[in-house]
C-alpha positions in Angstrom: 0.0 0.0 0.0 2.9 2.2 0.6 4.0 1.9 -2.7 1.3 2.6 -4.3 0.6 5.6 -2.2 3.9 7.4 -3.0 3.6 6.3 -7.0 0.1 7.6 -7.5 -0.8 9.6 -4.3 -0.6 13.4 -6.0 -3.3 12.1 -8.9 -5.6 10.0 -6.5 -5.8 13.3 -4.5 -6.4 15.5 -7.3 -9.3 12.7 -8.4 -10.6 12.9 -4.5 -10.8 16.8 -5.0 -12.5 16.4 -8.3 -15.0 14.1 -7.3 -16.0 16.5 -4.5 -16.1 19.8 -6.6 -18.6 17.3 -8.7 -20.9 16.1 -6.0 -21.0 19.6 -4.6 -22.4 21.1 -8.1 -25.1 18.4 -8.5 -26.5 18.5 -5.0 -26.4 22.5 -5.6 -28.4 21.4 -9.4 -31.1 19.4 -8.0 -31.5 21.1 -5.0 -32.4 24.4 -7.8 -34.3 22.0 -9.6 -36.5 20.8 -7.2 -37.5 24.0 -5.9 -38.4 25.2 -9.5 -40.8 23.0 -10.4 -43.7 24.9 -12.6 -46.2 24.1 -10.5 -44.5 25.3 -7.2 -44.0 28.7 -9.2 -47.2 29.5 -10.0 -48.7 28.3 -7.1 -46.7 31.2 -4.8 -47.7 33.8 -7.1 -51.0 35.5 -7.2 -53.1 35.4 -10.4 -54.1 39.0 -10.5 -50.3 39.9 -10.2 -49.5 38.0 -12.8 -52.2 39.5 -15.2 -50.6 43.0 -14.2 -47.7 41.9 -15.0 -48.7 40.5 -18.7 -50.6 43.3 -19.6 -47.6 45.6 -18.6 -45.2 43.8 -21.0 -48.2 44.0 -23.4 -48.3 47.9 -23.3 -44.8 48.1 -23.0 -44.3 46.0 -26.2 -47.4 48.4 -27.9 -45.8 51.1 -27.6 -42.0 49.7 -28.9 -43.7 49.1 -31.5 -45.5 52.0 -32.3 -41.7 53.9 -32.2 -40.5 51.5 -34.6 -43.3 52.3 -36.7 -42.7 55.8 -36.4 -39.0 55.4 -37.1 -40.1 53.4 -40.3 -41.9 56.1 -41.7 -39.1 58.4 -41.2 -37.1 56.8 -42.5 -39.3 56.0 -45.7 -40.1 59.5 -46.3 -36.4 60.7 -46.5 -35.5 57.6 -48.8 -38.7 58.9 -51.2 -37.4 62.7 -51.0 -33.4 61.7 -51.6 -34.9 59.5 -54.8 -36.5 62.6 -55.9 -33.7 65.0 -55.7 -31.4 62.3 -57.5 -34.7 62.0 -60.1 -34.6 66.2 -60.6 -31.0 66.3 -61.1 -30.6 63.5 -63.9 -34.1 65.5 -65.2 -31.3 68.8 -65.4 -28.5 66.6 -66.5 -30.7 65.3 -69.3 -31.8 68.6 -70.3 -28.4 70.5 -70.7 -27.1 67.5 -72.1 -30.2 67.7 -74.8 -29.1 71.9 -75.1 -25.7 71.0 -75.8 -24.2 72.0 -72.4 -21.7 70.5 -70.1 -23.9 68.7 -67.5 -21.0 68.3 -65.1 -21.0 71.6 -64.2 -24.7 72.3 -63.5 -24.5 68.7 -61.8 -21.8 70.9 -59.3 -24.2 74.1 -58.7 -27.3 72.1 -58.2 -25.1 70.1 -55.9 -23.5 73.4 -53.8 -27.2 75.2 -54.3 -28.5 71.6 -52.4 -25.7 72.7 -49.8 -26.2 75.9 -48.9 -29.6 75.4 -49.0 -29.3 72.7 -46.2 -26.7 74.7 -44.1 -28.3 78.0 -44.0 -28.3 78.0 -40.1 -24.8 77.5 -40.6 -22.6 80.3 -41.0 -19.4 80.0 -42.9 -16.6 80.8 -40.7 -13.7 83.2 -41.9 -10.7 81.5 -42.3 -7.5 84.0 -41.0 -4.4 85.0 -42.6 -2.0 82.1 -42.0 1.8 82.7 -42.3 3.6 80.0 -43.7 5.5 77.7 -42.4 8.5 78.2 -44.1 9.9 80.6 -46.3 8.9 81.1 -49.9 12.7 80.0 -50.6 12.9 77.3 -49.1 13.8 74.1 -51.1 15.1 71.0 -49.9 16.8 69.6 -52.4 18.7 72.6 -53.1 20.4 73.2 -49.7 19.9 76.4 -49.5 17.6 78.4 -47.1 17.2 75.0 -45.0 19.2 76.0 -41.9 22.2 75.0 -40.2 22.3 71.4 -41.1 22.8 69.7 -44.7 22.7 66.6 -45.7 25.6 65.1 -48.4 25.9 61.5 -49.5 28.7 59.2 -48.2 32.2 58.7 -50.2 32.1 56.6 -53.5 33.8 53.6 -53.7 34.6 50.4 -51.6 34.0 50.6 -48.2 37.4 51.3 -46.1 37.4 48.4 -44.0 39.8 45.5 -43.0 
């Protein structure tokens, strides 16, 4: 028995500690189990309070539903006007394309008139007087005007080693 005990003792612990974990969890299973039955459930509960309760989530539900609905037709009614802008401007496009015109162009003010027209709460900020950055001589690849420092490529040739 000795033997045995010092060849295998470490895993017939480990298997003693695993078999309790696992009788611990089902006891704690049927012990849930058994006090969940349906009937036991509804039995506790009052009938009125559960009617409440249903026709809450009902109403609730109702009126989920009713936002979605609104949201829907939203949604639908700005598809239906986008469709008809894009049907007005190929109506334009086609017609100065019939006069002989460049339809690009009136394609780009019906676009910035669509614009302005939808940002006329918005007022178009000034931009100020930036100076550059650098100078207008500057240059990299010249070396001039860059500062201090220039760069100049290494020696021709085979390297000086050895």
């Amino acid at each position: 028995v000795g033997s045995v005990l010092s060849s295998y003792g470490w895993y017939i612990l480990l298997a003693a500690v695993a078999v309790y974990v696992l009788v611990q969890k089902v006891s704690r299973s049927l012990a849930t189990r058994a006090s969940g039955w349906p009937g036991a459930a509804d039995a506790a509960e009052e009938p009125d309070v559960v009617v409440r309760r249903q026709e809450a989530l009902a109403a609730a539900r109702l009126r989920m539903q009713e936002e979605l609905n609104a949201q829907a037709e939203r949604y639908k009614e700005k598809q239906r006007q986008l469709e008809e802008e894009k049907r007005r401007q190929k109506i334009a496009m086609w017609e100065s394309m019939q006069e002989g015109k460049s339809y690009k162009g009136n394609l780009k003010l019906n676009q910035q008139e669509v614009e302005s027209g939808a940002s006329t709460s918005a007022v178009p900020k000034s931009k100020p007087n930036k100076k550059p950055l650098r100078g207008g001589g500057y240059n990299p690849l010249s070396g001039e005007g860059g500062g201090t420092c220039s760069w100049r490529p290494g020696r021709r040739g085979p390297s000086a080693g050895g």
